[in-house]
PyMOL commands that place a pseudoatom at each C-alpha (Angstrom):
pseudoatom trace, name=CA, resn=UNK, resi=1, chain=A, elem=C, hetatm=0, pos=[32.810, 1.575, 122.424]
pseudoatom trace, name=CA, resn=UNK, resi=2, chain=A, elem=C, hetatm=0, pos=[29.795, 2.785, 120.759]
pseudoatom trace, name=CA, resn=UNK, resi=3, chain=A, elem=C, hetatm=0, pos=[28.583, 6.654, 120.774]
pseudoatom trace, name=CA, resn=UNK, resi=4, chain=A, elem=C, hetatm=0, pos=[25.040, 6.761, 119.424]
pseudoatom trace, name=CA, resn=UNK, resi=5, chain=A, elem=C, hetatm=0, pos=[23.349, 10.011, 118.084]
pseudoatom trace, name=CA, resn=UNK, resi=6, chain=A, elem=C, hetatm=0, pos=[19.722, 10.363, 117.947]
pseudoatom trace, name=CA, resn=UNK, resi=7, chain=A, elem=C, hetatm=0, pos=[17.326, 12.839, 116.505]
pseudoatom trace, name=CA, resn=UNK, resi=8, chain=A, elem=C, hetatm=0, pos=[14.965, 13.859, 113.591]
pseudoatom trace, name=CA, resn=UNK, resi=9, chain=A, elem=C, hetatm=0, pos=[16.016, 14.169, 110.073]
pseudoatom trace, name=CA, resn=UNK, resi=10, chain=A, elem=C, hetatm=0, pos=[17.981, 17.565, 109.201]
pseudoatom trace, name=CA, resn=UNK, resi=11, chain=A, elem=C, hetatm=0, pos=[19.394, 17.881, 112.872]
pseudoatom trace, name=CA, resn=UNK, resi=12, chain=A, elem=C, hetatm=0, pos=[23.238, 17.085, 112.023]
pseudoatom trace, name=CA, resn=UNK, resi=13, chain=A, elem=C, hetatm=0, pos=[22.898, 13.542, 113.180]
pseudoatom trace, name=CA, resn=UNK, resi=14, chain=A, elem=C, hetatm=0, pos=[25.032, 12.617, 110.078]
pseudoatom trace, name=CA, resn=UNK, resi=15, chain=A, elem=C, hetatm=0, pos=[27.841, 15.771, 109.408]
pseudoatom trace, name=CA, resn=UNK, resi=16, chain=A, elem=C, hetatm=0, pos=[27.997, 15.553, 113.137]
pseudoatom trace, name=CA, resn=UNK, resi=17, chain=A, elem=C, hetatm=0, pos=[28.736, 11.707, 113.476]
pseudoatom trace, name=CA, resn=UNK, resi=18, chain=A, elem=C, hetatm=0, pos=[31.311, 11.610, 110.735]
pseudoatom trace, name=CA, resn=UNK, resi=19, chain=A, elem=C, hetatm=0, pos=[33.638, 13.978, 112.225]
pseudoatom trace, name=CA, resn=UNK, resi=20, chain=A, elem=C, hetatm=0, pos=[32.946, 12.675, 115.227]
pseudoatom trace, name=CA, resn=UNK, resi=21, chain=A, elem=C, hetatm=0, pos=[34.249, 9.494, 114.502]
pseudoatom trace, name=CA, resn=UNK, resi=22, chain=A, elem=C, hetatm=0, pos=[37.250, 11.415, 111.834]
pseudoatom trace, name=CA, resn=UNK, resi=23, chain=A, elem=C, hetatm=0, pos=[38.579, 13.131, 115.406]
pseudoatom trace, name=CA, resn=UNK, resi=24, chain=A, elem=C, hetatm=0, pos=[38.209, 9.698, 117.223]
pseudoatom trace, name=CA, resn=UNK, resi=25, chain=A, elem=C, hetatm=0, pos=[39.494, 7.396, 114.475]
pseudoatom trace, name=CA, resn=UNK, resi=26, chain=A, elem=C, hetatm=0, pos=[36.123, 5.303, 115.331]
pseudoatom trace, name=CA, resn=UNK, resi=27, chain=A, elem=C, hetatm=0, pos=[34.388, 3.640, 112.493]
pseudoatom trace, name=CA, resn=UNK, resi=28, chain=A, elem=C, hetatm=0, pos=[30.882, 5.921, 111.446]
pseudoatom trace, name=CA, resn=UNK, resi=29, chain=A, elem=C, hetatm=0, pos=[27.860, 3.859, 110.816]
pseudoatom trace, name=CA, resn=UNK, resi=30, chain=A, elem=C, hetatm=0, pos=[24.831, 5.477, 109.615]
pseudoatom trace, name=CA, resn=UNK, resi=31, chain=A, elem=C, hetatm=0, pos=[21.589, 3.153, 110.551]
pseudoatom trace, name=CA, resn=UNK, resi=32, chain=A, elem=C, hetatm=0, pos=[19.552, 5.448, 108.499]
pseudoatom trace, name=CA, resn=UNK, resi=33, chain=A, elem=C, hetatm=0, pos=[21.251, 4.489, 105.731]
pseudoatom trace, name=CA, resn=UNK, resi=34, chain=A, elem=C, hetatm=0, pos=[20.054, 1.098, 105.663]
pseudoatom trace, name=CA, resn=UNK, resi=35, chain=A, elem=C, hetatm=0, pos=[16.530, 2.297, 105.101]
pseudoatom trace, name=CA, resn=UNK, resi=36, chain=A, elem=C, hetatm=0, pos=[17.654, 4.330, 102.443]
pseudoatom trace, name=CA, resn=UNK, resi=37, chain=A, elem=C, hetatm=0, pos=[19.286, 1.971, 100.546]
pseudoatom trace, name=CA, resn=UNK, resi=38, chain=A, elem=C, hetatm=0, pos=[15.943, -0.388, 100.573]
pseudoatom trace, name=CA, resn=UNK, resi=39, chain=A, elem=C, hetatm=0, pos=[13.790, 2.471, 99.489]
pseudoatom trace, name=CA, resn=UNK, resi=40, chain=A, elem=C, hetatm=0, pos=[16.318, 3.371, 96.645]
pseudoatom trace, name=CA, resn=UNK, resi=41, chain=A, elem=C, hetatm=0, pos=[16.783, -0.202, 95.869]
pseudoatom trace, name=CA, resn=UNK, resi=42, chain=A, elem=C, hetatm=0, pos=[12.786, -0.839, 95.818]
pseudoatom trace, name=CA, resn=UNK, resi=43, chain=A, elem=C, hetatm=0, pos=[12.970, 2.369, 93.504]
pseudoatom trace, name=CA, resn=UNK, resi=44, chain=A, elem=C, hetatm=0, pos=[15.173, 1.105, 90.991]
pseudoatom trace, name=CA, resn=UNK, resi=45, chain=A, elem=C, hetatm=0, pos=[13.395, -2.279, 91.084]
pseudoatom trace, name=CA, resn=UNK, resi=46, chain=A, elem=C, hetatm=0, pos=[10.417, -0.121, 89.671]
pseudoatom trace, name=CA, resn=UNK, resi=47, chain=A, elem=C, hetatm=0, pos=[8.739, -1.645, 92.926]
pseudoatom trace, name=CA, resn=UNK, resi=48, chain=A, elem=C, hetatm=0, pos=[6.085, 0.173, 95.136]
pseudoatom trace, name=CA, resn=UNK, resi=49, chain=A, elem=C, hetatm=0, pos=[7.803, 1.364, 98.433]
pseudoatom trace, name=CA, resn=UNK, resi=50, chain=A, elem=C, hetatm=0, pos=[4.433, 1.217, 100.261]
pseudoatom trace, name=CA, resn=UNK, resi=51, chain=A, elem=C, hetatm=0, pos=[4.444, -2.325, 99.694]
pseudoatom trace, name=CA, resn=UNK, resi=52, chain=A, elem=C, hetatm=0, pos=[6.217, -4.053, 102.707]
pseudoatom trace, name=CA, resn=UNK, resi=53, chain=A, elem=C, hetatm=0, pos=[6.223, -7.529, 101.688]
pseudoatom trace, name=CA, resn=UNK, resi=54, chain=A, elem=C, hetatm=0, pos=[7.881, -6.768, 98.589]
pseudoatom trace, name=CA, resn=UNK, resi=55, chain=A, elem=C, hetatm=0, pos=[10.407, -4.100, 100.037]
pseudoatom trace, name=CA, resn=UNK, resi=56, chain=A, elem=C, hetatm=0, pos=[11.175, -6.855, 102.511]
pseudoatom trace, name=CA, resn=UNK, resi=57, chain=A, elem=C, hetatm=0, pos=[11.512, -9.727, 99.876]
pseudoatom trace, name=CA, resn=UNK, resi=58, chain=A, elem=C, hetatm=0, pos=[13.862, -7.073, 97.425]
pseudoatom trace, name=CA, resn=UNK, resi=59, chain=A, elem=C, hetatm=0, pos=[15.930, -6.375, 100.369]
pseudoatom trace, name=CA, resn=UNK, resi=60, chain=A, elem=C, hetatm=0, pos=[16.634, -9.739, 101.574]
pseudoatom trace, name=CA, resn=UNK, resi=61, chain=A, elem=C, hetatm=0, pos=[18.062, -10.259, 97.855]
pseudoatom trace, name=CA, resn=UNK, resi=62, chain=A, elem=C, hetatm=0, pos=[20.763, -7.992, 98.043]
pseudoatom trace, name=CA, resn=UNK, resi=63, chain=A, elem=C, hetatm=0, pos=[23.865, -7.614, 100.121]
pseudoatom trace, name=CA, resn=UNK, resi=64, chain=A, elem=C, hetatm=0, pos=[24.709, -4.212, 102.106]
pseudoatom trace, name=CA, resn=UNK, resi=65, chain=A, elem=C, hetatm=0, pos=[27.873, -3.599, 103.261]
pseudoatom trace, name=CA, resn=UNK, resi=66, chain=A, elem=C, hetatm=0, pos=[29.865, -0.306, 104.122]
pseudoatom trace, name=CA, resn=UNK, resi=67, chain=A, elem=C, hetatm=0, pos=[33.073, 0.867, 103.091]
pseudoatom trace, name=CA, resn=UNK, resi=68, chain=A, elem=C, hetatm=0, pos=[34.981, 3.507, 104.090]
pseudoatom trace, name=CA, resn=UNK, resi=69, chain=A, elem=C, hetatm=0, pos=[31.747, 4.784, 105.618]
pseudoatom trace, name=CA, resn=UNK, resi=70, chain=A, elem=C, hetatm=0, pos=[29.833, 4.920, 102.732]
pseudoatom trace, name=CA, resn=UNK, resi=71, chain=A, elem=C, hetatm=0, pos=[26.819, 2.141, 101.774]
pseudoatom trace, name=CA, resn=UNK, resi=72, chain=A, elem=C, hetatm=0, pos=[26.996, -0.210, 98.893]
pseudoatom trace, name=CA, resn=UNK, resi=73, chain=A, elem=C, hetatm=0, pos=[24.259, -2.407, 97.340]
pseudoatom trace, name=CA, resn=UNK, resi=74, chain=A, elem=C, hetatm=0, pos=[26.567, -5.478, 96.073]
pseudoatom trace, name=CA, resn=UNK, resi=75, chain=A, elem=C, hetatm=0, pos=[29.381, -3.615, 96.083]
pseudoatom trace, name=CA, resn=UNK, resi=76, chain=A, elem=C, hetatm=0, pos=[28.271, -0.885, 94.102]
pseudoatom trace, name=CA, resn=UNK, resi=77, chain=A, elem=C, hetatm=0, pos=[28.802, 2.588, 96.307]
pseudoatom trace, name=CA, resn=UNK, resi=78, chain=A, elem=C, hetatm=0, pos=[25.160, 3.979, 96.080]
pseudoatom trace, name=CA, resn=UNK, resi=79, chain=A, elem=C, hetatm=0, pos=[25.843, 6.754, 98.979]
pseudoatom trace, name=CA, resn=UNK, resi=80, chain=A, elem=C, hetatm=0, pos=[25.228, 9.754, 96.575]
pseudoatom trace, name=CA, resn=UNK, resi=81, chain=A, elem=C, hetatm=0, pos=[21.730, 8.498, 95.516]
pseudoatom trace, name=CA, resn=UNK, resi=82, chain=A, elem=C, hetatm=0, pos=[20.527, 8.002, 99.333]
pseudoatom trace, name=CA, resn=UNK, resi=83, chain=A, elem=C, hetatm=0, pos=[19.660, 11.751, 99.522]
pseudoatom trace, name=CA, resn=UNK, resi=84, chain=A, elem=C, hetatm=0, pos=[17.639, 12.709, 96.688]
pseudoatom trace, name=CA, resn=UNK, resi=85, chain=A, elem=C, hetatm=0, pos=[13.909, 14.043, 97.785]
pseudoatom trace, name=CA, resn=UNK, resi=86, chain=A, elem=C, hetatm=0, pos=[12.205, 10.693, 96.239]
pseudoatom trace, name=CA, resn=UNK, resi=87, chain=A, elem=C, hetatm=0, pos=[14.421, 8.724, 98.455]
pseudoatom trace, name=CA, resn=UNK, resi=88, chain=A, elem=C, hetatm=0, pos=[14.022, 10.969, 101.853]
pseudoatom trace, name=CA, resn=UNK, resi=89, chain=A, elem=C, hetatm=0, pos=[10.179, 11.026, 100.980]
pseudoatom trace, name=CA, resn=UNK, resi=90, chain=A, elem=C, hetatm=0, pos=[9.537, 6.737, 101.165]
pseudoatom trace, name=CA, resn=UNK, resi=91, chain=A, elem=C, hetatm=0, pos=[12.603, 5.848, 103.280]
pseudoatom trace, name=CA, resn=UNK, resi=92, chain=A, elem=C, hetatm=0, pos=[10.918, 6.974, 106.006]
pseudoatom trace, name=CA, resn=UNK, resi=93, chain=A, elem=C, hetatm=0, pos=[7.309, 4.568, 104.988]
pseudoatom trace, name=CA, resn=UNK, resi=94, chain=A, elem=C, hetatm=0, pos=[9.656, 1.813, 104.501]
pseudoatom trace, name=CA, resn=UNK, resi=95, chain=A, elem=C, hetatm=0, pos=[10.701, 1.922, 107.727]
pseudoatom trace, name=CA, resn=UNK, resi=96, chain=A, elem=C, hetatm=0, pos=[7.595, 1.609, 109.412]
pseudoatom trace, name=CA, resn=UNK, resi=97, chain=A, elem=C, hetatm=0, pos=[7.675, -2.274, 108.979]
pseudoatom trace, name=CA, resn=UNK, resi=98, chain=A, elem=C, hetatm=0, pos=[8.395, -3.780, 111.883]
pseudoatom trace, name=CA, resn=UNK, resi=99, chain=A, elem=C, hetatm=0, pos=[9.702, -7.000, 110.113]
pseudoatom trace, name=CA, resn=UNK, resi=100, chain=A, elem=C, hetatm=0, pos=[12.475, -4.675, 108.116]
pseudoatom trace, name=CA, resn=UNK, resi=101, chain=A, elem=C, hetatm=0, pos=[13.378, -2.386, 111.209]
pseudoatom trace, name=CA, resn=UNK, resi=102, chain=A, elem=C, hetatm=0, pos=[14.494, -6.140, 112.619]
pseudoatom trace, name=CA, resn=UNK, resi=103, chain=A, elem=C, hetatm=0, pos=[16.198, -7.083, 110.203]
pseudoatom trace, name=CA, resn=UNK, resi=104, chain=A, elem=C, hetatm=0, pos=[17.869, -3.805, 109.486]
pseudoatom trace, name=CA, resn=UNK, resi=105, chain=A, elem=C, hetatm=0, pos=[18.899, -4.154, 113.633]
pseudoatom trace, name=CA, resn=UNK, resi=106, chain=A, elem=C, hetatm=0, pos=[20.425, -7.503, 113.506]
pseudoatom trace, name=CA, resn=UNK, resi=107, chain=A, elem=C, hetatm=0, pos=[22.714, -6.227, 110.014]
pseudoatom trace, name=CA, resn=UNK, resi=108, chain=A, elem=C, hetatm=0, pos=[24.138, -2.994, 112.250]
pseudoatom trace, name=CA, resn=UNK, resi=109, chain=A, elem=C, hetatm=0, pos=[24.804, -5.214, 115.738]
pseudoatom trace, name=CA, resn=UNK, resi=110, chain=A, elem=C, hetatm=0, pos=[27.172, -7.774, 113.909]
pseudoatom trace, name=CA, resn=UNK, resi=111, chain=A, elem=C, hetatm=0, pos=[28.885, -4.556, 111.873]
pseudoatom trace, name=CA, resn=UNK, resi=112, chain=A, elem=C, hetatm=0, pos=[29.330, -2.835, 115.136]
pseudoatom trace, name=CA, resn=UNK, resi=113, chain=A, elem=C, hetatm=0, pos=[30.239, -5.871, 117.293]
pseudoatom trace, name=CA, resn=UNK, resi=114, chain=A, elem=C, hetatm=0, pos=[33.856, -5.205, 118.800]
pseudoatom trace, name=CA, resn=UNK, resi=115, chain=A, elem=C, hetatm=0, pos=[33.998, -2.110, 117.348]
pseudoatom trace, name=CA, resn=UNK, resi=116, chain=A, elem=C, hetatm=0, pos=[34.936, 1.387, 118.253]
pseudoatom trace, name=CA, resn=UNK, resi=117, chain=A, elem=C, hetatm=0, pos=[31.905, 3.372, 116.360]
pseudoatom trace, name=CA, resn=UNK, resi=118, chain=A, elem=C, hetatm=0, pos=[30.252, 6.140, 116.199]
pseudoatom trace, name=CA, resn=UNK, resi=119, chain=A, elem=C, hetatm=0, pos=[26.420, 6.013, 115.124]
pseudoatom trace, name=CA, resn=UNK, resi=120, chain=A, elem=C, hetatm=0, pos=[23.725, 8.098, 113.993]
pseudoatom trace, name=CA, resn=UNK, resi=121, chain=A, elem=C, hetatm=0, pos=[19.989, 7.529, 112.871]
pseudoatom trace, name=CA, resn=UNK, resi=122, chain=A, elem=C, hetatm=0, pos=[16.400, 7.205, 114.558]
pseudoatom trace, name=CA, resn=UNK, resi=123, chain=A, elem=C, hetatm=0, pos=[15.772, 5.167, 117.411]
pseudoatom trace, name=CA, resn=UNK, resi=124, chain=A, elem=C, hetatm=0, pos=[20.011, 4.553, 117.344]
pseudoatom trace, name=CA, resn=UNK, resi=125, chain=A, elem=C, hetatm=0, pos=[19.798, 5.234, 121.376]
pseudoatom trace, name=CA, resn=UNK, resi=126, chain=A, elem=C, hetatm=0, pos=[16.589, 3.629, 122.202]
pseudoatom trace, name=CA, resn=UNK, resi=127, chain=A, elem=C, hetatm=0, pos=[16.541, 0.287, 120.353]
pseudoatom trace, name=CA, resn=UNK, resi=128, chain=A, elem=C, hetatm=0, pos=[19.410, -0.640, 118.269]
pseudoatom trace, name=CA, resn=UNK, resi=129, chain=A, elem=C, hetatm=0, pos=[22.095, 0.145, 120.961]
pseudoatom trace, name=CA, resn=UNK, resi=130, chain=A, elem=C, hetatm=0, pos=[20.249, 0.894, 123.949]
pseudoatom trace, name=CA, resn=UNK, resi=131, chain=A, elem=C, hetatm=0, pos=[23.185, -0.035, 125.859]
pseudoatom trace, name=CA, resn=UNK, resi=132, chain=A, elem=C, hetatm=0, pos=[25.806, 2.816, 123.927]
pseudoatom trace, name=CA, resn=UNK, resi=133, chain=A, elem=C, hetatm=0, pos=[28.459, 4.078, 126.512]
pseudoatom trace, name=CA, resn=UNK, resi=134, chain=A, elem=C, hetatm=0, pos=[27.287, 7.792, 125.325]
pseudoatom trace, name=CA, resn=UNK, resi=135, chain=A, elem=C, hetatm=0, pos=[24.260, 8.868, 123.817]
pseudoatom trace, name=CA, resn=UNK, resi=136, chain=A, elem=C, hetatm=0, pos=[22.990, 11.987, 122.548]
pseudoatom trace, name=CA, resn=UNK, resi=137, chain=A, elem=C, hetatm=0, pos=[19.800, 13.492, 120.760]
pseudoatom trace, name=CA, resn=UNK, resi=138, chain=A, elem=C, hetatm=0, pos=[20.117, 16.333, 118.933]
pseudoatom trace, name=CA, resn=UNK, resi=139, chain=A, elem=C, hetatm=0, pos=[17.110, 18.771, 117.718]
pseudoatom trace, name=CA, resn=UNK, resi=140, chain=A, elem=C, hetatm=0, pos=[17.089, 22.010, 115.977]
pseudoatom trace, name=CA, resn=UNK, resi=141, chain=A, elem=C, hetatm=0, pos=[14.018, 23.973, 114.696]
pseudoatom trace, name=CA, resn=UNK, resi=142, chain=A, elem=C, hetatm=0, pos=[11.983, 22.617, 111.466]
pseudoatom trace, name=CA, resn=UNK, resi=143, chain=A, elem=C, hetatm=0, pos=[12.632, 26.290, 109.752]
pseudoatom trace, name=CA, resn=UNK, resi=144, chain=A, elem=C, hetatm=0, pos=[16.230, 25.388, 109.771]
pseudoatom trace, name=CA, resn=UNK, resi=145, chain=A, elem=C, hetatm=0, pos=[16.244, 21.769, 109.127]
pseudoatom trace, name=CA, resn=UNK, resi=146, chain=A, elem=C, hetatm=0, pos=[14.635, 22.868, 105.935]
pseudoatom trace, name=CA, resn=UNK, resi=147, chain=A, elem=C, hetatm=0, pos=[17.369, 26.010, 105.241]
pseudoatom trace, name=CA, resn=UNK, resi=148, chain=A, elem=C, hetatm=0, pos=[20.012, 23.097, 106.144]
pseudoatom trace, name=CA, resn=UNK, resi=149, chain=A, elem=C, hetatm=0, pos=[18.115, 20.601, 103.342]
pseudoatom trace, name=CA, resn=UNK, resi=150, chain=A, elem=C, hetatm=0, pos=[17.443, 23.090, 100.475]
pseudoatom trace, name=CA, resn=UNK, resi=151, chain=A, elem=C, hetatm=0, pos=[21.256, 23.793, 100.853]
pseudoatom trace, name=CA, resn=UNK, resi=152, chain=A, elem=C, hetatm=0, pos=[22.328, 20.420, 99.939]
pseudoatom trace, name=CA, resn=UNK, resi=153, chain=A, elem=C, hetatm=0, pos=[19.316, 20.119, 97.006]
pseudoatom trace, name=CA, resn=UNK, resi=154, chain=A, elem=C, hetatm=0, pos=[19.336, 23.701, 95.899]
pseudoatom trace, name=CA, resn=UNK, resi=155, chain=A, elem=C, hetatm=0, pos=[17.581, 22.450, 92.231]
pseudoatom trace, name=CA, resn=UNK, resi=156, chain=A, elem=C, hetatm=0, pos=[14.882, 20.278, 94.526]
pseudoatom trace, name=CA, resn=UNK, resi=157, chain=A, elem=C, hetatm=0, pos=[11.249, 21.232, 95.688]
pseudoatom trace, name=CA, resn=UNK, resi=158, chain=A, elem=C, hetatm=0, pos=[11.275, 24.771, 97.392]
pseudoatom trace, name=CA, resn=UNK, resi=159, chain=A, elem=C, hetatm=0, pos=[11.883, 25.708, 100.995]
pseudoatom trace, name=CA, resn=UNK, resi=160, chain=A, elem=C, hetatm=0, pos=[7.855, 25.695, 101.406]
pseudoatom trace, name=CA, resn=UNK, resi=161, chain=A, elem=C, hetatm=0, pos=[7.768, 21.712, 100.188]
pseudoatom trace, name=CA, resn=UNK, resi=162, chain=A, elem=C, hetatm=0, pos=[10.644, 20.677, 102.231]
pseudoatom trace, name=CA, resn=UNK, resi=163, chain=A, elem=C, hetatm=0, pos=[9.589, 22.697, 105.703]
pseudoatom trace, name=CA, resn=UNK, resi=164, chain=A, elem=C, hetatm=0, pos=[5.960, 21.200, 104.785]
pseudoatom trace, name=CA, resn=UNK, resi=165, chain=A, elem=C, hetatm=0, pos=[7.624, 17.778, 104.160]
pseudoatom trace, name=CA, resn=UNK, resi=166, chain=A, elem=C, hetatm=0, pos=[10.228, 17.773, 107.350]
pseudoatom trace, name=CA, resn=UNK, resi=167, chain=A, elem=C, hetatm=0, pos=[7.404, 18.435, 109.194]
pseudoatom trace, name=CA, resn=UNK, resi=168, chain=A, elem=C, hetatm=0, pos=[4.917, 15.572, 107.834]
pseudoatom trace, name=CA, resn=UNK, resi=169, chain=A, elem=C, hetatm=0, pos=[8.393, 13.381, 108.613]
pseudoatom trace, name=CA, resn=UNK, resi=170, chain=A, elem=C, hetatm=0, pos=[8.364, 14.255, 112.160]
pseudoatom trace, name=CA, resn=UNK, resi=171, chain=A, elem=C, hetatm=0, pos=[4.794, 13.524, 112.873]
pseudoatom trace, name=CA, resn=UNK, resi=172, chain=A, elem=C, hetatm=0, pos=[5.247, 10.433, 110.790]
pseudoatom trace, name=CA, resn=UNK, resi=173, chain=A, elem=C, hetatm=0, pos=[8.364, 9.330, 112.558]
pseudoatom trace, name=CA, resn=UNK, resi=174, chain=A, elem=C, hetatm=0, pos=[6.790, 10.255, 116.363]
pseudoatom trace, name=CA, resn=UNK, resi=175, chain=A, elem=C, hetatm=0, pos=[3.758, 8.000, 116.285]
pseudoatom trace, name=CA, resn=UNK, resi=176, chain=A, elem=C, hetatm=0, pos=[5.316, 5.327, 114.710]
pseudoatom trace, name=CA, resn=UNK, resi=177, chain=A, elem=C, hetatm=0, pos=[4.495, 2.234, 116.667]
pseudoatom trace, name=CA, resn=UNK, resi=178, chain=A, elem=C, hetatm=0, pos=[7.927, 0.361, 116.226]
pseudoatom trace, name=CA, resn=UNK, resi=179, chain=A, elem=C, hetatm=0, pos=[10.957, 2.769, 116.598]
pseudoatom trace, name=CA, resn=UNK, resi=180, chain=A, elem=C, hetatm=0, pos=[9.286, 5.929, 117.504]
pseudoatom trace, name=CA, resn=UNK, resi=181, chain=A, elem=C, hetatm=0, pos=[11.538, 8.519, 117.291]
pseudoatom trace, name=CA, resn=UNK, resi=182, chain=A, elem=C, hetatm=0, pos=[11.834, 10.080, 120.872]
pseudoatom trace, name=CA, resn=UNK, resi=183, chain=A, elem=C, hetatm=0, pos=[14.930, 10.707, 123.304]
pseudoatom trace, name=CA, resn=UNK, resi=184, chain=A, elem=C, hetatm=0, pos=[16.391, 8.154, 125.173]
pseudoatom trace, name=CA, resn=UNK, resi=185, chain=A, elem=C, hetatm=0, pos=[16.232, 9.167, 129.394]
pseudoatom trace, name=CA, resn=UNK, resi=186, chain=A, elem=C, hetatm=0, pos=[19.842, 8.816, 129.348]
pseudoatom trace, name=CA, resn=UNK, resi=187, chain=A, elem=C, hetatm=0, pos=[20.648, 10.321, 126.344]
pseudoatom trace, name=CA, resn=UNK, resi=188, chain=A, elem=C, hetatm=0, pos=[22.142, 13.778, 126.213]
pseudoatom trace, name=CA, resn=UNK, resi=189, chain=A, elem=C, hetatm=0, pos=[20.391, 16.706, 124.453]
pseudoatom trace, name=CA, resn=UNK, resi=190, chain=A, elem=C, hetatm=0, pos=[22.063, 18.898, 122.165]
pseudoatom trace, name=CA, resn=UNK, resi=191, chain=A, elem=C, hetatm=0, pos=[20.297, 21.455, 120.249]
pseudoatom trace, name=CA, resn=UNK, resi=192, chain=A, elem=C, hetatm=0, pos=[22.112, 22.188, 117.284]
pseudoatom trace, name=CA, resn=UNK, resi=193, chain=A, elem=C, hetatm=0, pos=[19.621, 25.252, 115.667]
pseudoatom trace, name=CA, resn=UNK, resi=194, chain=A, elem=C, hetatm=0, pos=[22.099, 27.742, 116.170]
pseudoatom trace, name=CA, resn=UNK, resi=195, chain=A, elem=C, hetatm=0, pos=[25.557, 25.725, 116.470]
pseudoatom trace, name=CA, resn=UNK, resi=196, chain=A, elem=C, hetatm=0, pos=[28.015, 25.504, 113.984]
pseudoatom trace, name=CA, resn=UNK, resi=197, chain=A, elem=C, hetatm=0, pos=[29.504, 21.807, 113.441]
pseudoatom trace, name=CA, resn=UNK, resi=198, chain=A, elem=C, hetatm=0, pos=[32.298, 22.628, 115.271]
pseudoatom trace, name=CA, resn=UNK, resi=199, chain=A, elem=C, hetatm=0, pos=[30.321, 23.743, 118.344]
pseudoatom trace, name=CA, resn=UNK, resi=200, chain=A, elem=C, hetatm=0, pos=[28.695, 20.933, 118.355]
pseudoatom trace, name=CA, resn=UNK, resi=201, chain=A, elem=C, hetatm=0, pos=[31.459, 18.443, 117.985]
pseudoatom trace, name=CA, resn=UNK, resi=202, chain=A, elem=C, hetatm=0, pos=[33.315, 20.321, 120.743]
pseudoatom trace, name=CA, resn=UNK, resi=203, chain=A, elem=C, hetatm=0, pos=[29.991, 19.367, 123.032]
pseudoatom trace, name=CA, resn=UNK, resi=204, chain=A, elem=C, hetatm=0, pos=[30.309, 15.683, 122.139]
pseudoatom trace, name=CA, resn=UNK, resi=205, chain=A, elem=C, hetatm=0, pos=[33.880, 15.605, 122.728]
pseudoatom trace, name=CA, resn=UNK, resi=206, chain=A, elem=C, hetatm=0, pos=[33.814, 17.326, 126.285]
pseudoatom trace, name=CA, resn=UNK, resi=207, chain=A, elem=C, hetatm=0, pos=[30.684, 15.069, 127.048]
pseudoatom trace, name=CA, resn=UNK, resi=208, chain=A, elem=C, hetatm=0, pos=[32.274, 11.964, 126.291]
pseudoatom trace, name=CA, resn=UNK, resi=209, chain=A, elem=C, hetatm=0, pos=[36.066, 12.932, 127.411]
pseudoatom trace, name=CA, resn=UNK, resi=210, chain=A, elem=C, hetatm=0, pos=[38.355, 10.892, 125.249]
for i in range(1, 210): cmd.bond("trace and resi %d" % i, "trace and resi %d" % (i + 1))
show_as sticks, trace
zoom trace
């Protein structure tokens, strides 16, 4: 079974999906992820994220797996770098080539294939599993996407450069022209502005009745 979660950055795609799957005992997969492990590895290559040919080359060089839910580049557990400002800022331009969304696509099918997961990241509901036996897209305001952010980088840019940013991220990530992010028809919408986690878990779990 696969439950995919859908929504801009900041919305509780990933808190939400993790104890999702904890309650379940289903596998979490963060797609997202993927893209920020290329931008981070393009990084630390000293490589130019804007460049798509050579994000796509660098990528294609290493191995990404996931273990115990958390990403590894060769086998080195890189999930506590995939959140830093520099990496939220270009993994959303390296994800803009269509060439590396593919790729990233056919890496998360064969992970999830015969799997119980649940799964979280843009365009989760509308292109990578499509076919998910529950989806859901949740929203909440940009004000408090950007309380939620400086929260987990209180030493980062101020609440004025991350609202500004979130905001750039959205418009960005809506007129993209491969993986737009955008609700799926079936997919049901949750807004989690003024929800605490467990409010919103509690929606999932009567939604999908397990």
């Amino acid at each position: 079974m696969v439950i995919a979660i859908d929504g801009p950055a900041g919305s509780g795609k990933s808190t939400i999906a993790r104890e999702i799957a904890r309650r379940l005992g289903f596998y979490f997969l963060n797609t997202g992820s993927f893209y920020r492990a290329y931008a981070l590895n393009q990084l630390e290559r000293n490589g130019d994220p804007r460049d798509s040919d050579s994000v796509l080359e660098n990528a294609k060089k290493i191995n990404l797996s996931i273990e115990n839910g958390n990403i590894c580049i060769d086998g080195r557990n890189v999930e506590d770098r995939l959140r830093t400002p520099e990496v939220d800022k270009y993994s959303s331009i390296v994800s803009v080539d269509p060439r590396l969304r593919e790729y990233v696509n056919q890496q998360v099918r064969l992970i999830a294939k015969g799997m119980d997961i649940v799964t979280e990241g843009r365009d989760t509901t509308t292109v990578i599993f499509p076919d998910a036996e529950y989806k859901f897209y949740f929203d909440a305001s940009p004000e408090v996407r950007a309380e939620r952010r400086l929260k987990e980088h209180p030493d980062g840019p101020s609440y004025e450069e991350v609202l500004k940013a979130i905001v750039e991220r959205d418009r960005n990530d809506m007129q993209k022209a491969v993986g737009a992010l955008k609700k799926a028809e079936t997919a049901i919408y949750i807004d989690t502005t003024y929800l605490t986690i467990n409010q919103v878990c509690e929606k999932v779990e009567k939604a999908i009745e397990i």
